[in-house]
C-alpha positions in Angstrom: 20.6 -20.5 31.7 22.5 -22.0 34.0 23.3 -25.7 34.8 21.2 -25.9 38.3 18.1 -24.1 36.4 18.2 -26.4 33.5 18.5 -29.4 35.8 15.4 -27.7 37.9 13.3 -27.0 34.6 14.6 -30.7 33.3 13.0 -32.5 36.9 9.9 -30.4 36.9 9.3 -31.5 33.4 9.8 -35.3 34.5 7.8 -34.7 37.0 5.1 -33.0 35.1 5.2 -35.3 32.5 5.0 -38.6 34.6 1.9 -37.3 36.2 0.1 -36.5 32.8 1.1 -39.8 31.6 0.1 -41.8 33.9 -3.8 -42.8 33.4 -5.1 -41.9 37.0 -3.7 -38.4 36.7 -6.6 -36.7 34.6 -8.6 -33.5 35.5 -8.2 -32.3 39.1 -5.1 -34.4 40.3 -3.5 -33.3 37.2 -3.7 -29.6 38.2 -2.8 -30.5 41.7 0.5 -32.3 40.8 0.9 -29.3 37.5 0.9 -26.9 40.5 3.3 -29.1 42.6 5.5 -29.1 40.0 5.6 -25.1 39.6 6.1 -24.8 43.2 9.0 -27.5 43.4 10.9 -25.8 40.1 10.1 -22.4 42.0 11.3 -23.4 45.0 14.6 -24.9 44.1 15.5 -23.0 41.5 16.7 -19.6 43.2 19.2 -21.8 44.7 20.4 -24.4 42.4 19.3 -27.5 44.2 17.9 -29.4 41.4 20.7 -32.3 41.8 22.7 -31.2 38.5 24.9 -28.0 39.3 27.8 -26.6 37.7 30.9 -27.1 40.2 31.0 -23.4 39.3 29.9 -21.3 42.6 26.8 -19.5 41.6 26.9 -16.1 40.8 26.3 -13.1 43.7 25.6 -9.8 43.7 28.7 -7.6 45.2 26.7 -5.4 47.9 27.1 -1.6 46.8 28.2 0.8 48.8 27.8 4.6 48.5 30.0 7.3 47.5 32.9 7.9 49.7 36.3 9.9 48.8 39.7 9.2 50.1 42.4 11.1 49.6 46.1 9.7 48.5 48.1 10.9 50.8 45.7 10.7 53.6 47.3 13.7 55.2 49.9 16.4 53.9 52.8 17.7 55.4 54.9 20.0 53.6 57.8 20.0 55.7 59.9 23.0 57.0 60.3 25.5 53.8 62.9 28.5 53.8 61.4 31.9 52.3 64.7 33.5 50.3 66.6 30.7 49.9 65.8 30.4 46.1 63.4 27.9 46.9 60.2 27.9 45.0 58.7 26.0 48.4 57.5 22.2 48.0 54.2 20.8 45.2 52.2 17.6 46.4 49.9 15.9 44.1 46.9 14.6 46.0 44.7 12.1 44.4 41.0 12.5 45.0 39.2 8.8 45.0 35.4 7.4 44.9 35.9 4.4 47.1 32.1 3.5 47.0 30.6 0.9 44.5 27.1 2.1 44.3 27.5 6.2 43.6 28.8 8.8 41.7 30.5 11.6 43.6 29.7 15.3 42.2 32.4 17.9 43.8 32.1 21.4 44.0 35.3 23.9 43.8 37.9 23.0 45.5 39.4 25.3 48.4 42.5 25.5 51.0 41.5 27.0 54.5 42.9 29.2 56.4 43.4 31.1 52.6 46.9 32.6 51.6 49.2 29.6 52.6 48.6 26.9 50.2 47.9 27.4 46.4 45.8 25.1 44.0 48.4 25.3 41.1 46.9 22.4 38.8 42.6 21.3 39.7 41.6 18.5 37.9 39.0 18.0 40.6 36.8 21.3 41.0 33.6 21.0 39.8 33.8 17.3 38.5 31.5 13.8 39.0 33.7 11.1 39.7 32.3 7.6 39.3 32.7 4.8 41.6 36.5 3.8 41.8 37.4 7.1 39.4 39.9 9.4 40.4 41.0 13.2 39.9 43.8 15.0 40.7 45.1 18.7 42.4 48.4 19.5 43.1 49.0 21.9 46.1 52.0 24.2 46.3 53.5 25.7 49.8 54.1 28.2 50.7 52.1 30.7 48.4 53.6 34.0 47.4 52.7 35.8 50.6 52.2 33.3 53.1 53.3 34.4 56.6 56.4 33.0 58.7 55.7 30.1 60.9 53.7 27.3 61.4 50.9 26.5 59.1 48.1 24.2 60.0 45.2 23.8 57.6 42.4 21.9 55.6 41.6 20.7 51.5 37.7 21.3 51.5 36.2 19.6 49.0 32.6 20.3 48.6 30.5 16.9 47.3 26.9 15.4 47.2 27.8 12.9 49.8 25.6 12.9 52.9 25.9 13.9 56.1 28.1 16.3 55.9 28.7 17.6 52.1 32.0 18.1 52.0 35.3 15.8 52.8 38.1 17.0 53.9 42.1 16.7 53.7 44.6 17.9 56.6 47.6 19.9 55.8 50.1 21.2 57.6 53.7 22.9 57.3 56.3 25.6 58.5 58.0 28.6 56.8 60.9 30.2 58.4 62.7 33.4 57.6 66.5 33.3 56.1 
């Protein structure tokens, strides 16, 4: 128990006990100043005003908030890539976070649209629960075997539990040119 509860239970205990001691408190005014007591020891108790505290600030209750995911980088671009250059194209590591306090996050399988630019090449995200603060991680490759020349403009979907819309959602973007 803390300090300011101990000093509340200590003066309603004063209190009770100078009214039970004192000859003219017997039968009804008893109970009257019994019930006095209670109310004073429930009314300053919640916020440690009994005269003795701590110094300590009291304890308090973080406010939760719910599931959320944020991406690290908050956008991709992979650059301008060469097709026959020897180049294998360009691998980005995106880290998937819960940034709520209050919620688990349950994804579904991960998926690039428009399909046949971008591949997944390592999911550590599809299908998983991440806790509040945890973190997962996919790495994306670009361009994939038979993506087409030009500009490529496109989305991360990640399907989750998380209201309104069920899904969040990761912009990428990139060019592929012809040697």
């Amino acid at each position: 128990m803390s300090k300011s509860v101990v000093g509340c239970v200590r003066l309603a205990a004063a209190l009770s006990n100078a009214f039970r001691t004192r000859p003219r408190a017997t039968g009804p005014v008893h109970a009257a100043w019994s019930i006095v007591t209670l109310l004073l020891f429930a009314a300053c108790a919640p916020f440690g005003s009994c005269g003795e505290t701590t110094g300590a600030p009291s304890p308090s209750v973080e406010p939760t908030a719910p599931a959320s995911l944020t991406f690290a980088p908050s956008s991709v671009d992979f650059l301008d890539q060469i097709r026959g250059a020897g180049s294998s194209g360009r691998s980005v590591a995106v880290q998937i976070v819960n940034s709520g306090t209050g919620a688990s996050a349950a994804l579904g399988s991960l998926s690039v649209q428009p399909a046949g630019y971008v591949t997944i090449s390592k999911d550590g995200c599809s299908n998983q629960t991440l806790a509040p603060g945890a973190t997962c991680s996919v790495e994306l490759g670009y361009p994939a075997a038979n993506a087409p020349v030009g500009t490529f403009v496109g989305t991360l979907v990640v399907p989750d539990d998380i209201p309104p819309d069920r899904e969040s959602r990761l912009s990428l973007k990139g060019n592929l040119e012809q040697m």
